[in-house]
C-alpha positions in Angstrom: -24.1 -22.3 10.9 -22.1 -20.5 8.5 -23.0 -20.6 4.7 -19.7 -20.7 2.5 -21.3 -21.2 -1.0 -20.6 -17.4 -1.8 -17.3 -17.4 -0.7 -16.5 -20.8 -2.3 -17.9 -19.6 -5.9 -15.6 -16.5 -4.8 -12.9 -18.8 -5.1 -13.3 -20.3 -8.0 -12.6 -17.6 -9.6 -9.0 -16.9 -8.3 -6.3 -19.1 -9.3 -4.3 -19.6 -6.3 -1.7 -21.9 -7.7 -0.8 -19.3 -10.2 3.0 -18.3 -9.9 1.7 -14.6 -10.5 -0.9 -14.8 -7.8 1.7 -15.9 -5.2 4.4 -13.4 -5.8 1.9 -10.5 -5.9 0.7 -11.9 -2.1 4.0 -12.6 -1.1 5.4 -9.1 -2.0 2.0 -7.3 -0.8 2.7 -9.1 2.5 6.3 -8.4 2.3 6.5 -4.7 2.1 4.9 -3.5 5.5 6.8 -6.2 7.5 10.1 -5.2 5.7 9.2 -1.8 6.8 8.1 -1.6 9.9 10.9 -4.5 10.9 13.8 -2.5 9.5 12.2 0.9 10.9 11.9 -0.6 14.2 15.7 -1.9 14.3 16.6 1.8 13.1 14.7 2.6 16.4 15.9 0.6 19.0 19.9 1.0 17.0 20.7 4.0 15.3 22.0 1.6 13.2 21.1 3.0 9.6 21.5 6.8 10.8 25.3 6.0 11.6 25.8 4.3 8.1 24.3 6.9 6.6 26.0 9.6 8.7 22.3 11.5 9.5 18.9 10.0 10.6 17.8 12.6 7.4 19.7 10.8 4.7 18.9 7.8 6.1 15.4 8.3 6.2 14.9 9.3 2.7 17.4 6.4 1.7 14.5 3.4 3.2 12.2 6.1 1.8 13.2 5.4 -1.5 13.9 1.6 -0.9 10.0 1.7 0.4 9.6 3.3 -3.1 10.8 0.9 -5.0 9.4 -2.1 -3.2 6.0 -0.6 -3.8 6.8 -0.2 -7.6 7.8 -3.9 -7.4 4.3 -4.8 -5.7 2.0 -2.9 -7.9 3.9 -4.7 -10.8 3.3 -7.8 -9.4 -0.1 -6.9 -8.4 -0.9 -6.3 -11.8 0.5 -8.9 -13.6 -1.3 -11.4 -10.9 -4.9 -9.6 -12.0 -4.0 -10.0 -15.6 -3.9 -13.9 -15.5 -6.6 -14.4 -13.1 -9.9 -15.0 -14.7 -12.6 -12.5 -14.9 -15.8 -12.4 -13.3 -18.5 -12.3 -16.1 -20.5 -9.5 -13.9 -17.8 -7.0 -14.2 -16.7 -7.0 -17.4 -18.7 -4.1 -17.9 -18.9 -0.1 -17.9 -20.3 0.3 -14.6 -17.4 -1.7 -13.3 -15.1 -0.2 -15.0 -16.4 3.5 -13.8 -16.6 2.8 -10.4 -13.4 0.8 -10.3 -12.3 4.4 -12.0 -13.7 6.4 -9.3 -12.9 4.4 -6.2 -8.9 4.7 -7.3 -9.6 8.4 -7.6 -10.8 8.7 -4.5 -8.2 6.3 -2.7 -5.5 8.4 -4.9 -6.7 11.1 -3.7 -6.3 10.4 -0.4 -2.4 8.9 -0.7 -1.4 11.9 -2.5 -3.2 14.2 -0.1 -1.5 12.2 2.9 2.0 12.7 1.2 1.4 16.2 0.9 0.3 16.8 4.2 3.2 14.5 6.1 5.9 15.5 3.8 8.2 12.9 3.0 9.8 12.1 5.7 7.1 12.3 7.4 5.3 8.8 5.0 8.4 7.4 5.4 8.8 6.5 9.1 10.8 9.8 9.9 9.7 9.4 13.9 11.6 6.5 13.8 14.8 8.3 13.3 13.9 10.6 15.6 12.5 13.2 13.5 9.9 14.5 14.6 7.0 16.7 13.4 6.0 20.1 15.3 2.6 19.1 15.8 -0.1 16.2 14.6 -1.4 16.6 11.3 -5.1 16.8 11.3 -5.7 18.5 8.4 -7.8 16.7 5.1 -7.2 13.7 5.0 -6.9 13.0 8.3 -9.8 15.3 9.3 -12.1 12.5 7.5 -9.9 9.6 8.3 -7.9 7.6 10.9 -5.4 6.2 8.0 -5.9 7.7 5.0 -2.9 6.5 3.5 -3.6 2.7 4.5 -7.4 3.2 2.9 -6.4 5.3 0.4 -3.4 2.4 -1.0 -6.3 -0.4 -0.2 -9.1 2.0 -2.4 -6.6 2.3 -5.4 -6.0 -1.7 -5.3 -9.8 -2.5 -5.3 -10.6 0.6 -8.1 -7.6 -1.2 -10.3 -8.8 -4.6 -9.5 -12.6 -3.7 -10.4 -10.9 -1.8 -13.8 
């Protein structure tokens, strides 16, 4: 037997019919299907490196869409944390300080990723074919498997906690 009376107290505490709430899920659930569905059709087609007359322009041209689709969800995100009620427990500094430090540390780790992939190297360049020279395995991912996918999920807890 399972006991669900944390996890329903949990839920009283997020208002799920709240227009807010739904967009932010909608858009966080968006994004990586968009991406990984269009990145896979530039795969198996070409399609978007003939548009675009090179697999290069192309790339940094669903980089940028990726770009601004993000932008869209972390507005989203935000607004849907602004209207959802607060737990009493963390409204206070120690909340607020770790939230701090665990999007440090997740920002950290998405900048650090970026750095060390390049651009088109985040944005689905082997995909289009381009390929890097050799695997990256230097910090971040010397300490982890996806640092860019724990880094993005630290700075949405830290912000959340914040």
């Amino acid at each position: 037997q399972v006991d669900v009376t944390a996890m329903v107290r949990l839920f009283g505490y997020v208002d799920v019919t709240d227009s807010g709430f739904v967009v932010a899920v909608l858009s966080i659930a968006f994004n990586p299907l968009f991406w990984n569905v269009v990145a896979r059709w530039e795969h198996r087609t070409r399609a978007l490196s003939r548009v675009f007359g090179s697999p290069r322009v192309a790339c940094y041209c669903l980089g940028a869409v990726i770009l601004m689709l993000n932008c869209v969800r972390s507005h989203c995100f935000t607004e849907a944390m602004k209207s959802q009620p607060k737990l009493e427990g963390l409204d206070c500094h120690w909340a607020y300080y770790s939230g701090l430090a665990i999007l440090a540390v997740g920002t950290l780790f998405v900048i650090s990723s970026f750095l060390a992939l390049g651009f088109i190297g985040t944005f689905l360049g082997d995909y289009f074919g381009i390929l890097m020279e050799a695997k990256v395995t230097s910090f971040p991912f010397s300490v982890l498997d996806n640092p860019m996918y724990w880094g993005s999920t630290a700075v949405y807890l830290g912000w959340s906690l914040m």
